[in-house]
C-alpha positions in Angstrom: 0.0 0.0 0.0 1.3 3.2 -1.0 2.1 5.4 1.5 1.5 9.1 1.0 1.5 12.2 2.8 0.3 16.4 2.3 3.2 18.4 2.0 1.2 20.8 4.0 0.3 22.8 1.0 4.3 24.6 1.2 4.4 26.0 -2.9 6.2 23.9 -5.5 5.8 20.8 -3.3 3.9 18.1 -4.2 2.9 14.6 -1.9 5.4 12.1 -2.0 4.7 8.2 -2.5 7.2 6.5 -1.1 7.6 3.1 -3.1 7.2 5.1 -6.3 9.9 4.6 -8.5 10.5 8.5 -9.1 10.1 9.3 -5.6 13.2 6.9 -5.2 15.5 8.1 -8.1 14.6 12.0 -6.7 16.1 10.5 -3.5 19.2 9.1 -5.1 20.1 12.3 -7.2 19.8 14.3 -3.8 17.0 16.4 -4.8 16.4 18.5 -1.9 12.6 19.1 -2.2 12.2 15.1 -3.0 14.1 14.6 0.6 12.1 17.2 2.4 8.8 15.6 1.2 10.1 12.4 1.8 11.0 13.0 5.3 7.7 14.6 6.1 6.0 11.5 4.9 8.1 9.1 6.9 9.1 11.2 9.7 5.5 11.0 11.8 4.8 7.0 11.2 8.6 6.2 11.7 9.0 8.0 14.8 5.6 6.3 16.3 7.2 3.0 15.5 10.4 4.3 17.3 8.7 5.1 20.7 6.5 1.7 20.6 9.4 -0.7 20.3 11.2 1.3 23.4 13.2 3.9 22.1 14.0 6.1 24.6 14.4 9.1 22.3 12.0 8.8 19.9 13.1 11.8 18.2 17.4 11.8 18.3 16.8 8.1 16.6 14.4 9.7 13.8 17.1 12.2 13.4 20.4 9.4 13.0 18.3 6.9 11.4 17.2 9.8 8.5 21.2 10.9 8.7 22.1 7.4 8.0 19.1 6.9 5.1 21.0 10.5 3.3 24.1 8.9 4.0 23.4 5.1 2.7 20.9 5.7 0.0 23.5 5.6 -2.6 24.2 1.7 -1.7 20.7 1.0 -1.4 20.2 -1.5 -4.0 16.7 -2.7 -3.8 13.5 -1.3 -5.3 11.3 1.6 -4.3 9.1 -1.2 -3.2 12.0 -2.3 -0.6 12.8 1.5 0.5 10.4 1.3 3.6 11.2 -1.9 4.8 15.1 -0.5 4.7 14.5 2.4 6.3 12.2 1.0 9.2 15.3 -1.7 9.1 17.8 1.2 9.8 15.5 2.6 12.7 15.2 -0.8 14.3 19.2 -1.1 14.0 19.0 2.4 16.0 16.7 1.2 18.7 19.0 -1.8 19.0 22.0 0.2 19.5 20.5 2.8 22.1 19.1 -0.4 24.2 23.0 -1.9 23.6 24.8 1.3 25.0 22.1 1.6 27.8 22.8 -2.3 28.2 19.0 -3.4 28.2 18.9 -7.3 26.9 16.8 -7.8 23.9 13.3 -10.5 24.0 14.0 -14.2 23.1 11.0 -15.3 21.6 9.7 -18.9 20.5 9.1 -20.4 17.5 4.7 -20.7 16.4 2.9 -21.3 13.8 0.5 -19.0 11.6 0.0 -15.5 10.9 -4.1 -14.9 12.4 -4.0 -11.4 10.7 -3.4 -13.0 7.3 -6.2 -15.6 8.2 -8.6 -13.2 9.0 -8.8 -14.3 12.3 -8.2 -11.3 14.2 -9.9 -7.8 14.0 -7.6 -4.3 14.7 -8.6 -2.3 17.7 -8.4 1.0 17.1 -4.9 2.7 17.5 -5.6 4.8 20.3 -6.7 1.2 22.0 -3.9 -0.6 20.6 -1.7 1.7 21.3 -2.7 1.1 24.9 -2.8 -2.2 24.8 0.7 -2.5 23.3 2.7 -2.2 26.9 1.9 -5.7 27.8 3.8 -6.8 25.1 7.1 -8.1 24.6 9.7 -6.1 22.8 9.9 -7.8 19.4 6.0 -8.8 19.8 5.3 -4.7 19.8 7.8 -4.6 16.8 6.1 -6.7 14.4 2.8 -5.5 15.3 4.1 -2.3 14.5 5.8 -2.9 11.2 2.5 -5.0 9.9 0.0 -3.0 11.4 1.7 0.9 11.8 3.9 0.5 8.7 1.3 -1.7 6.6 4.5 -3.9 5.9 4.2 -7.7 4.8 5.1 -10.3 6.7 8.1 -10.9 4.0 9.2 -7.3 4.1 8.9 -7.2 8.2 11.0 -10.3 8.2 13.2 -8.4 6.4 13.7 -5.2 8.7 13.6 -7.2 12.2 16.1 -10.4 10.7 13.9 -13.4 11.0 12.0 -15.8 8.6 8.6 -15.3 7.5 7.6 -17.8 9.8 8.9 -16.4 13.5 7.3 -13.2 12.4 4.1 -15.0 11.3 4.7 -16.8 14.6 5.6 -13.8 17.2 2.4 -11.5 15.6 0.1 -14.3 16.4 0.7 -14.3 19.9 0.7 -10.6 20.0 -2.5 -10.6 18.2 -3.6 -13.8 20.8 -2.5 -11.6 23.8 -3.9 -8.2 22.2 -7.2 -10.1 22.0 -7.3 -11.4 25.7 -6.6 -8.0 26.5 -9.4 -6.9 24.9 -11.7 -8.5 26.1 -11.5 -8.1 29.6 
């Protein structure tokens, strides 16, 4: 799913999609109203996703993890399909590293079975429900609902960004969605 944001009506600019193929060559050429738009379409999503997974500043991790986009988008090699997956990647590598230097141990998790989201099985709160709901889950749990639900990314693509098969993340979003649900319903 596209994803695409108002450039808050500032002249000359125009919404950018980010897994448009001209949004990404703008990027690579260091077009400076393409990067402005871009960041103003990741920037709010990507700094939600930074705070729910435990970053402890939400907006000093938006800022390296855009620095290190600017800096590395001339070696990224996939497709403007691939460009959010890489960049949430890049911000879950920053969340890592601030939890390494604080010295805070990451969640082992198990391996499970299906994905209940792709089954159908399991219908979304609202965000301002889930959002509250989202503390009783585990690190990489609040991750991966994060990445499929906040991001809208696959469960291929979030494998991609959190370094785990298909499967562990079909797995580790099920019992989220399992413990979401309990939640719920009390």
């Amino acid at each position: 799913m596209p994803v695409t944001r108002s450039t808050h009506g500032r002249k000359g600019r125009h919404p950018v999609t980010i897994d448009d193929p001209a949004t990404l060559a703008l990027l690579r050429s260091n077009d400076q109203a393409a990067w402005a738009d871009f960041y103003d379409t990741v920037a709010p999503d990507l700094r939600a996703f930074i705070r729910r997974i435990g970053g402890k500043d939400p907006d000093d991790l938006l800022g390296e993890t855009m620095v290190q986009v600017v800096r590395d988008i001339g070696r990224f090699s996939g497709s403007a399909s691939e460009l959010r997956a890489w960049v949430y990647g890049i911000a879950r590598n920053r969340v890592i590293d601030e939890a390494r230097r604080r010295k805070v141990r990451p969640v082992e998790v198990e391996p499970g079975d299906s994905d209940p989201a792709a089954a159908g099985e399991f219908e979304m709160p609202d965000l301002a429900t889930l959002s509250g709901l989202l503390d009783s889950l585990t690190t990489e749990q609040k991750e991966v609902v994060w990445l499929r639900f906040g991001a809208d990314l696959s469960v291929e693509e979030t494998a991609k960004v959190v370094g785990k098969n298909p499967d562990a993340v079909a797995a580790l979003t099920m019992r989220a969605l399992k413990r979401l649900r309990a939640l719920a319903s009390r």
